[in-house]
C-alpha positions in Angstrom: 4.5 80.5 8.6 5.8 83.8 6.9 7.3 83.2 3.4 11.3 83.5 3.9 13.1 86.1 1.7 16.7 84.6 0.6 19.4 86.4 -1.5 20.4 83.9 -3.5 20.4 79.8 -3.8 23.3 79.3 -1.6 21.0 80.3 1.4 18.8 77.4 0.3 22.0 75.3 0.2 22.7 75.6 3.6 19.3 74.1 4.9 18.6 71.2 2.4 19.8 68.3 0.7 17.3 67.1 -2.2 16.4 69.9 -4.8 13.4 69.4 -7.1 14.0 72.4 -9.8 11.4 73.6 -12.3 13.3 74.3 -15.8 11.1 77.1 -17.6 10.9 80.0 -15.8 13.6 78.8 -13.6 17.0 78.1 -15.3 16.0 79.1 -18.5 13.2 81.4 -20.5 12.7 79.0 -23.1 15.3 80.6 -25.5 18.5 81.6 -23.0 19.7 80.5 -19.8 18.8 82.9 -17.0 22.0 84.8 -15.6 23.7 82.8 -13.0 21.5 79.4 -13.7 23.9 77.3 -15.4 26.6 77.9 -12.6 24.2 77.7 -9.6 23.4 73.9 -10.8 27.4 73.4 -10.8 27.5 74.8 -7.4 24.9 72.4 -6.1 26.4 69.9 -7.3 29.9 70.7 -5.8 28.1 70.7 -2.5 27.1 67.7 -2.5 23.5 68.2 -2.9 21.5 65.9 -5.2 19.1 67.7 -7.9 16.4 66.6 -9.9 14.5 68.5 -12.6 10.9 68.4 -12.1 9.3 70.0 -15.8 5.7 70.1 -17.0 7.1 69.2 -20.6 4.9 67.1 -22.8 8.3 65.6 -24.0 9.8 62.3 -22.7 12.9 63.3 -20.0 16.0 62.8 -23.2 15.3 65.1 -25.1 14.6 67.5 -22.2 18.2 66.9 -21.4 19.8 67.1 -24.9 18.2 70.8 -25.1 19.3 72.0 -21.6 23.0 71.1 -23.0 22.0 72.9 -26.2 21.6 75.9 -24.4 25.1 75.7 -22.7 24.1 73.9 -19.3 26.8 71.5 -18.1 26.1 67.5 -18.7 26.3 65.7 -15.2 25.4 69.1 -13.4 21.8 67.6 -11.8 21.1 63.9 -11.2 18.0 63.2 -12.3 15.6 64.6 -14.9 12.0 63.9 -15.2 9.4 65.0 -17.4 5.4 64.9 -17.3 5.9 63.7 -20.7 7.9 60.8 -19.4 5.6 59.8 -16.5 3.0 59.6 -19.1 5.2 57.9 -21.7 5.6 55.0 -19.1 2.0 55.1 -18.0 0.7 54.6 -21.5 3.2 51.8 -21.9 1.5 50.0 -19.0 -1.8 50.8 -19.8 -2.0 50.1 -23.5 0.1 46.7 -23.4 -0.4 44.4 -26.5 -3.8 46.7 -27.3 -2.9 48.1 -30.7 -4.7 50.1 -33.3 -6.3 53.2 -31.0 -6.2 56.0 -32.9 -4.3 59.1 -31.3 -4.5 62.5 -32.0 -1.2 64.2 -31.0 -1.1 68.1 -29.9 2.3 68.7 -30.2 5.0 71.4 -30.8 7.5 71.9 -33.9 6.5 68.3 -35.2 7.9 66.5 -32.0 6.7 63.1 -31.9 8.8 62.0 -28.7 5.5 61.7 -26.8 3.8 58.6 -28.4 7.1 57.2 -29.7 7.4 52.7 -29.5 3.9 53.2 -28.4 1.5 51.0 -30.4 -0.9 53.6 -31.4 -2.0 54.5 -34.7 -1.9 58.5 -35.3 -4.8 60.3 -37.0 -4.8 64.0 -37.7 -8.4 65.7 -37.0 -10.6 65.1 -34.4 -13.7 63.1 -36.4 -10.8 60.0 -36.1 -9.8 60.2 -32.7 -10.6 57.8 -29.9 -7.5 59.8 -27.8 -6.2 62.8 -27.9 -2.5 63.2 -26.6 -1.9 66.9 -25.4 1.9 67.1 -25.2 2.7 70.8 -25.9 0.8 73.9 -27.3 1.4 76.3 -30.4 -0.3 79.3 -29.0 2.4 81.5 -29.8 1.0 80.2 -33.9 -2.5 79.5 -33.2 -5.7 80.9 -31.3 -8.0 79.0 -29.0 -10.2 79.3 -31.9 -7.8 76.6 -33.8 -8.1 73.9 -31.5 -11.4 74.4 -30.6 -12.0 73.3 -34.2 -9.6 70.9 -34.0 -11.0 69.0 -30.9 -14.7 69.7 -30.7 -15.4 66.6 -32.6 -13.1 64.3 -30.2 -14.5 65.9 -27.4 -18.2 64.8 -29.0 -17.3 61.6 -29.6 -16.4 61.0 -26.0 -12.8 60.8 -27.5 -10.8 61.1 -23.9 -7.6 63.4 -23.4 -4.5 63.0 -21.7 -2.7 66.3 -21.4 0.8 65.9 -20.2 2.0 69.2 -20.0 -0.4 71.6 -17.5 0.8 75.3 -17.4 -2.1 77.4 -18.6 1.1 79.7 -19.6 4.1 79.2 -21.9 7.3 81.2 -22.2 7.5 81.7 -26.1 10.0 84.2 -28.1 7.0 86.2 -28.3 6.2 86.4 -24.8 3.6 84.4 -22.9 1.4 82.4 -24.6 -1.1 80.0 -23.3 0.0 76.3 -23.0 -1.3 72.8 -23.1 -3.1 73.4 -20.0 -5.4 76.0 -21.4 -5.8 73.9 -24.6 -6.6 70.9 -22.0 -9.6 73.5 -20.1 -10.9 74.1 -23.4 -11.2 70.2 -23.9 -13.3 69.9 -20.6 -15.5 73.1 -21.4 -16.3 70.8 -24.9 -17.4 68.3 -22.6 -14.6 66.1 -22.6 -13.0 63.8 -20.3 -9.1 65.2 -19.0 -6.8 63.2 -17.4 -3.8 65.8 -15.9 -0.3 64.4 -15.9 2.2 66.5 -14.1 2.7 69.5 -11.5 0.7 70.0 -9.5 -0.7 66.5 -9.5 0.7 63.7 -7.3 1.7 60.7 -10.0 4.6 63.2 -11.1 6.1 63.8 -7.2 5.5 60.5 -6.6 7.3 59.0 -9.2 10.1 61.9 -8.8 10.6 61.2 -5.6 11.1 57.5 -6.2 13.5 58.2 -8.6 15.5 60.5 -5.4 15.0 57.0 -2.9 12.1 58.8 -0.9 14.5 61.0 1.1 13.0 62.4 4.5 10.5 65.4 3.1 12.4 67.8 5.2 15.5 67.6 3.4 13.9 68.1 0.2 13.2 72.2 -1.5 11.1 72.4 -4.5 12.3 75.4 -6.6 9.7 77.0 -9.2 8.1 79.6 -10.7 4.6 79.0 -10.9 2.3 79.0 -7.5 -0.4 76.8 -9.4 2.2 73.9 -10.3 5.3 74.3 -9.0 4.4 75.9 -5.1 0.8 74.1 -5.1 2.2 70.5 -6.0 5.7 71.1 -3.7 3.2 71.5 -0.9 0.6 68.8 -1.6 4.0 66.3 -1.6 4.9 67.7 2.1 8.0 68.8 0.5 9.3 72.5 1.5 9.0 75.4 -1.6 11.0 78.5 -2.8 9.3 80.9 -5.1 11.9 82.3 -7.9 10.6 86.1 -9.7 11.9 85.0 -12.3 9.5 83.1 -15.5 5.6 83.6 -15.0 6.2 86.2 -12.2 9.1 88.3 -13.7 6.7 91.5 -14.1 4.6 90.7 -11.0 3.8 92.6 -8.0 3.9 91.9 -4.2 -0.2 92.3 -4.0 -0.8 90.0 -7.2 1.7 87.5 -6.1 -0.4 87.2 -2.8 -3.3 87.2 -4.7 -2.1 83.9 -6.5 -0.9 82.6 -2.5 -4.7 82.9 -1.8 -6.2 81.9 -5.1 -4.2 78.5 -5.1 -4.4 78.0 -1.1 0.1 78.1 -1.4 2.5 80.3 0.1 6.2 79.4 -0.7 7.6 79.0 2.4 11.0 81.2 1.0 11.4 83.7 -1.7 14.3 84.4 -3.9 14.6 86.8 -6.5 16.6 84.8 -9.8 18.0 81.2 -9.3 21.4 82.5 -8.8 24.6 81.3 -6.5 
């Protein structure tokens, strides 16, 4: 089916129920609400729809929250929040259960430590000490590759294994684009070490999003991003519907390199709209 060009959210309004919104690159650039994002959530809300923010953030869903209010979004205007850092938060909790004393490496951003936080892991700083390595976030806009190729070549050759929770290859930065924890997370696998992918476009995020929304019918439901490889890509492989904002990774794009991205990641958004706007 032909991707759908809309004017403006409202049109999506009108034909579902259930939104799963993508923060970065959606409703905000990382530093500033996008124009018309912080009343387009209010609208939803007033019309009755039920919203859930779907981000590839290495941080655990509260403090996700506390910094969308920081920015000026209004408290109460979406119903659920729900982080890749959060899944794997309450994965790890599971999974480690009275095992203490593995040695984590955290990759993380401005000294946030949200990500391994009540968990009973002992943190280590270099790679030579690590039998995980936690990649939550990325400092590309202050490091190169080079850095954390240092850093994790000797995890990676210890058979150290990696958990990245946060994806994108790209980051919205104050400097522009940077690469994220996904790229950081490549580089792990081209050292020869074991990655296990937490978030969009993987299913253990949808699944446990759409859990948290009471499995409505997948008709109903619109995933809004800005990202064909997570955010269109992982919409699709829930059999949920997706809307494509220009906004974010695709603000400078083209209509030919956009459809090259369609073909490269096997997803075509079935609308299009141009900011996520009322």
């Amino acid at each position: 089916m032909a991707t759908i060009q809309l004017s403006a959210i409202r049109d999506l309004a009108e034909r579902f129920e259930v939104f799963i919104l993508d923060q970065f690159g959606v409703l905000h650039d990382g530093t500033t609400p996008y124009p018309g994002a912080v009343d387009a959530l209010v609208q939803l809300k007033q019309a009755g729809k039920r919203t859930l923010l779907l981000s590839n953030s290495g941080k655990r869903s509260a403090p996700n929250e506390a910094r969308l209010v920081k920015l000026g979004f209004v408290p109460g205007s979406w119903d659920h929040f729900l982080s890749s850092g959060e899944v794997a938060w309450q994965r790890l909790r599971k999974q480690l259960g009275n095992e203490a004393g593995l040695r984590c490496l955290l990759i993380a951003r401005d000294g946030d430590r949200s990500a391994v936080e009540g968990l009973p892991l002992t943190m280590v700083e270099t790679g030579e000490e690590a039998d995980i390595v936690l990649l939550s976030a990325s400092e590309g806009d202050r490091h190169d590759l080079g850095h954390y190729r240092q850093l994790l070549q000797p995890a990676a050759a210890r058979g150290a294994k990696c958990l990245c929770t946060n994806p994108d290859k790209i980051m919205l930065t104050s400097v522009g684009p940077r690469f994220g924890a996904g790229r950081i997370a490549e580089l792990y696998a081209e050292l020869g070490g074991a990655v296990t992918w937490i978030g969009k476009p993987f299913p253990e995020i949808y699944a446990a999003a759409l859990d948290m929304l009471g499995n409505p019918e997948p008709t109903r439901a619109v995933c809004v991003g800005d990202s064909v490889e997570h955010d269109i890509s992982g919409g699709q492989g829930a059999g949920l519907r997706t809307a494509l904002v220009m906004t974010g990774v695709l603000e400078t794009s083209s209509p030919a390199e956009r459809e090259q991205l369609f073909a490269e990641h096997g997803a075509t958004p079935d609308f299009l709209v141009r900011t996520f706007a009322w």
